[in-house]
N, C-alpha and C positions, 0 to 999 in steps of 0.2 A: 584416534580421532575424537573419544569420546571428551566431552569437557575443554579439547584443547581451541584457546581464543580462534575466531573467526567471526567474518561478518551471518549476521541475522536477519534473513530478510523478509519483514511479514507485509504480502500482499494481496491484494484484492479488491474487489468495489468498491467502491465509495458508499459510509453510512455502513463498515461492520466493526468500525471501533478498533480500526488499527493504530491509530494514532494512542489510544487511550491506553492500548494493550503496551505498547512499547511502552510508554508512561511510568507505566505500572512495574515493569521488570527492572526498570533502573532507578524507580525510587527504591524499590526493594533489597538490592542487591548491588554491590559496587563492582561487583565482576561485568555489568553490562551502562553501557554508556548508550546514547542516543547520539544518532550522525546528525548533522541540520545541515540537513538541504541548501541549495542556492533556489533561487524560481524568482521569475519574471511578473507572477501575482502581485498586486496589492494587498497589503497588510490586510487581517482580521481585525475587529475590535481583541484589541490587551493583547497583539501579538505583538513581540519585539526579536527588531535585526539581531541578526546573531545567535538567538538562543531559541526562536522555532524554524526563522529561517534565514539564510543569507537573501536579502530581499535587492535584488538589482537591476537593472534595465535591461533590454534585449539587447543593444548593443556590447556591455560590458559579456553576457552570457555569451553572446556569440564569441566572443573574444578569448573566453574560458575555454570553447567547445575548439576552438581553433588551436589554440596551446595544448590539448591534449589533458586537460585539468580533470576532465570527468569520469570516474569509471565508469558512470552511467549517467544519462541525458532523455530526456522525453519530450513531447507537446502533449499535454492531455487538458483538454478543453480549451484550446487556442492561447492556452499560457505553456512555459518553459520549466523543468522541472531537471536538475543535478545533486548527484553526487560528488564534492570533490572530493578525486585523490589524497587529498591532502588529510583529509577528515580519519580516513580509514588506516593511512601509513603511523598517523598520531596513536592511531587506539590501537592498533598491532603491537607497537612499540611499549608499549605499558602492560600488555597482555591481559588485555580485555576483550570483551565482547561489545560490538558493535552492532547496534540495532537499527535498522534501515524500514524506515514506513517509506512506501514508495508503492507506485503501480506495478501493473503486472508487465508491461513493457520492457520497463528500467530494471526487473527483474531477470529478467533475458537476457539483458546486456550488462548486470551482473556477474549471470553465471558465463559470460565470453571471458570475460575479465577476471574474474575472480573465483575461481573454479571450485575452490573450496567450500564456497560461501553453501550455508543451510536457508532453503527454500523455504517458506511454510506461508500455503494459503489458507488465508482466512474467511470463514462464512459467516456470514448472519446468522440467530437461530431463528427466522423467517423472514419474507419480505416486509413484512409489516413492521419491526422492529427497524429494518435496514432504512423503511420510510417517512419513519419518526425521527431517525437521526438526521436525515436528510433535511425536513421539512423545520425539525427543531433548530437549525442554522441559522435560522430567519438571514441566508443572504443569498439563496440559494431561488431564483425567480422559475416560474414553471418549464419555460422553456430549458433552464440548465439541467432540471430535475430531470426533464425526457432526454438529454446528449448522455445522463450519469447512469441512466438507464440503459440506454442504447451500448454504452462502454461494458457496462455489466454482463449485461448478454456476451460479447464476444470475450469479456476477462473468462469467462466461468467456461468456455472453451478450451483455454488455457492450462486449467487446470491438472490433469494429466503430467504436464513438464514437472509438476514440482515435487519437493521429499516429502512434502507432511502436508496433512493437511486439519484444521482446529475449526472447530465454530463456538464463536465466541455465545455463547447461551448466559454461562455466567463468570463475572469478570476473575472473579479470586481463583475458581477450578479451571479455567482457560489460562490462566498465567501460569499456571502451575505445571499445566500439560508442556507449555513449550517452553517452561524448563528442564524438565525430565527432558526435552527431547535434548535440546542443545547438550544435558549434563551427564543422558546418562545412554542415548541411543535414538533407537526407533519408534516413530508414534504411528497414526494413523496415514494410511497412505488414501490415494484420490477414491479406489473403488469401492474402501467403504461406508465413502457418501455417495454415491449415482444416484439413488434414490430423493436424496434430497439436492442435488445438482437439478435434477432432471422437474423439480418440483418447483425449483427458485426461477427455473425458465421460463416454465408455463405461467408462471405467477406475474412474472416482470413484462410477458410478452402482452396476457392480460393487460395488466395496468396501463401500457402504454395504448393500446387500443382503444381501451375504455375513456381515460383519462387524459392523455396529453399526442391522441392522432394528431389534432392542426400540428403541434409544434414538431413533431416526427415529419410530418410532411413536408414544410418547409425545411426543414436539416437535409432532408435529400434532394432538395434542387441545388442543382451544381452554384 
């Protein structure tokens, strides 16, 4: 198993630098390729179709999800979020490694589909970093900050499911670890973060108390 091509799937909240992480391992190395998503989102500024994401409408996605196109599919903040099939069978084929920034949802339905594929969730190295990346977005209005929060909370439940788990502290030694893991075995499993699980909790549970009740309140009316 060790080294041999399979999907990579780094998941976790929003604002721990998953995206950048993946980034990072395929500029560095031609063994590892990035998948690009389909999603129902609107563009970012200097995103472009095809190369961060397949960007298309709900009815086309729905049409994907209906053909059987996705190995994995979500809604996470009232947008549509895929994997296609297609993306993964390409990089199998060349014998690469394929790297998958996704939620922790689509992670799940990953591991249905794709049994082999290596887990690894990602942490912030505190919530205060996790809320600079967040805030740093500038597209990101208060009320989406408290649903990203609210998601957080119940991703970091999740945690448990998966092989590894990384916290991105710093970029160059956190890329490093989840090569070693894919190339050469076993890293860091969930229990020996609890302590700082059990800390990002209380921190986020905090925040949202302090800082964004009205908008929490409102999300909970049907």
């Amino acid at each position: 198993m060790r080294g041999r091509p399979r999907p990579v799937v780094l998941a976790g909240p929003s604002g721990t630098g998953k995206t950048t992480l993946s980034r990072r391992l395929v500029e560095e190395s031609s063994r590892y390729v990035v998948s690009v998503s389909a999603t129902t989102r609107p563009p970012r500024a200097g995103e472009r179709d095809g190369v961060d994401y397949h960007f298309v409408d709900r009815a086309r996605f729905e049409a994907m999800i209906a053909a059987g196109e996705f190995v994995e599919w979500a809604r996470v903040h009232d947008r549509l979020y895929g994997t296609p099939r297609a993306e993964l069978d390409a990089v199998a084929r060349r014998g690469e490694h394929v790297v998958l920034d996704i939620d922790v949802q689509g992670a799940h339905q990953i591991r249905g589909s794709v049994p082999d594929a290596l887990l690894i969730f990602v942490l912030p190295p505190n919530v205060d970093i996790m809320m600079a990346r967040l805030r740093g977005r500038a597209t990101e209005a208060p009320a989406e900050i408290a649903r990203r929060l609210r998601s957080a909370l119940s991703e970091l439940e999740e945690l448990p499911d998966f092989d590894h788990v990384v916290v991105n502290d710093e970029l160059d030694r956190c890329v490093n670890e989840i090569r070693e893991i894919v190339e050469e075995g076993p890293g860091s499993g969930a229990g020996r973060h609890r302590a700082e699980v059990e800390a990002y909790r209380a921190e986020i549970e905090h925040l949202l108390d302090r800082d964004y009740r009205e908008y929490v309140s409102r999300q909970e009316i049907p």
